[in-house]
C-alpha positions as CSV (number, residue, x, y, z in Angstrom):
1,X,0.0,0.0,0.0
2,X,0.5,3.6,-0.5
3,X,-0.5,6.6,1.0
4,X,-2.3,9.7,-1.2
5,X,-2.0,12.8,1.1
6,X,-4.2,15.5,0.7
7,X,-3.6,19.1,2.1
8,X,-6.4,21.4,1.8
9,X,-5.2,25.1,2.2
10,X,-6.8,27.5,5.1
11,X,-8.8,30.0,3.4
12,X,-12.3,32.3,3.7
13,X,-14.3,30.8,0.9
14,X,-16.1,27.7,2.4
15,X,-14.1,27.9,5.5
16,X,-17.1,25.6,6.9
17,X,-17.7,23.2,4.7
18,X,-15.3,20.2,3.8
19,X,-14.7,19.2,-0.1
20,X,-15.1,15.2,-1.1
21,X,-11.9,13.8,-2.1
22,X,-13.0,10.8,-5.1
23,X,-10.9,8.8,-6.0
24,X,-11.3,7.1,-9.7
25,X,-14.5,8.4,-9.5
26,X,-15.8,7.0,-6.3
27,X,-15.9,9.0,-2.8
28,X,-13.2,8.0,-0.3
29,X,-13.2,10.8,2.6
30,X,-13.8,14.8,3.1
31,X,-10.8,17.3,4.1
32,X,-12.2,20.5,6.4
33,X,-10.7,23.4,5.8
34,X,-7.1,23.5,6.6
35,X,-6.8,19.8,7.4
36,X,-5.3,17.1,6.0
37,X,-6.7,13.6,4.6
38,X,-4.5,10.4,3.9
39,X,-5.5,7.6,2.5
40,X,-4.4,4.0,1.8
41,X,-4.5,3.3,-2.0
42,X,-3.2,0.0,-3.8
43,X,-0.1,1.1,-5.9
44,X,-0.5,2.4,-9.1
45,X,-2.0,5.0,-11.1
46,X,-5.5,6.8,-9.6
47,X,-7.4,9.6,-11.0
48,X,-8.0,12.2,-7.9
49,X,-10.7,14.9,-7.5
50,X,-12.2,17.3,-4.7
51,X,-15.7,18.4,-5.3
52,X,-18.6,20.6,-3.5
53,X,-21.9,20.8,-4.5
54,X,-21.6,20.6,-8.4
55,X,-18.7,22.3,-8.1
56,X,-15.3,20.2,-8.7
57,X,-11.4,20.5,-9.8
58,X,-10.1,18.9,-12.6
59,X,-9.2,15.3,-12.4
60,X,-5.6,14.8,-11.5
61,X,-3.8,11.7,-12.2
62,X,-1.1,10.5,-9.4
63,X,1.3,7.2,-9.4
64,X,1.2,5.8,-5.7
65,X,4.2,3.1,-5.5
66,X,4.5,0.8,-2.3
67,X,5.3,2.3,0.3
68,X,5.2,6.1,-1.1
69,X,3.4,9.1,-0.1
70,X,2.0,11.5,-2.7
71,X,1.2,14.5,-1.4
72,X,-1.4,17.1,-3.1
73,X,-3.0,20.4,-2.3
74,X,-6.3,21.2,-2.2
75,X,-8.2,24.7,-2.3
76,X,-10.5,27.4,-4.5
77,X,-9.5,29.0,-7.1
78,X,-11.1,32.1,-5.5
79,X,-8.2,34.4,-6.0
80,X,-8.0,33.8,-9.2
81,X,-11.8,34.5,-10.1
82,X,-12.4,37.2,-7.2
83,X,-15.5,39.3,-7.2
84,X,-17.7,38.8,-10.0
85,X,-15.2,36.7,-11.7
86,X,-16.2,34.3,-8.7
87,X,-20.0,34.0,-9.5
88,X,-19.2,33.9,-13.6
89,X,-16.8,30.8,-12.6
90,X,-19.8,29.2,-10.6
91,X,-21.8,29.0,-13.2
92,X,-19.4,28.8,-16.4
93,X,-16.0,26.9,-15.0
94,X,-17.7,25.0,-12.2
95,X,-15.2,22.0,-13.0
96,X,-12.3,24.6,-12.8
97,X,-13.4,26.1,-9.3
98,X,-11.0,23.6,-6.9
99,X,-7.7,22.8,-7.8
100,X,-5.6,19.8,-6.6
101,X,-1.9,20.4,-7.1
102,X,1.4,19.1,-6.2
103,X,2.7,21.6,-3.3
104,X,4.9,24.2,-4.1
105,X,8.0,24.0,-2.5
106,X,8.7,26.9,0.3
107,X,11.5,29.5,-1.2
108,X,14.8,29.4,0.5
């Protein structure tokens, strides 16, 4: 077994709600805001998504080997929308308004 590690960023926009996490298209947990959710997969290659209400990120594919830890973050594309850009990605990008990502490494 492997381990898929999801970090969901701390941040305003649903700051109450948790996202799903599916994994190849089937629900395996839910990550609250600012948490962090690991789950057991078999290796091999899995397609990851977060969703909320019919609102999703695209579907990311990650390699788990034996043993391994992938880790991915989690969070809204908020700042990247703001404002009215926000609502018009509701109802126009709604598969574009979570992202999953690797992390980006801290700057020396």
């Amino acid at each position: 077994m492997g381990t898929l590690r999801i970090r969901r960023v701390d941040e305003s926009i649903n700051m109450l709600r948790a996202y799903k996490i599916l994994v190849n298209g089937q629900p395996v947990g839910k990550v609250d805001n600012g948490g962090v959710l690991d789950l057991p997969l078999e290796p091999g290659v899995h397609q990851v998504s977060a969703k909320i209400d019919w609102c999703a990120s695209p579907p990311m594919s990650v390699t788990i080997a034996s043993g391994g830890v992938v880790e991915l973050e989690l969070g809204c594309n908020e700042g990247v929308w703001g404002g009215l850009g926000l609502l018009i990605a509701l109802v126009f990008q709604s598969q574009k308004f979570l992202y999953l990502r690797t992390p980006l490494m801290p700057s020396m």
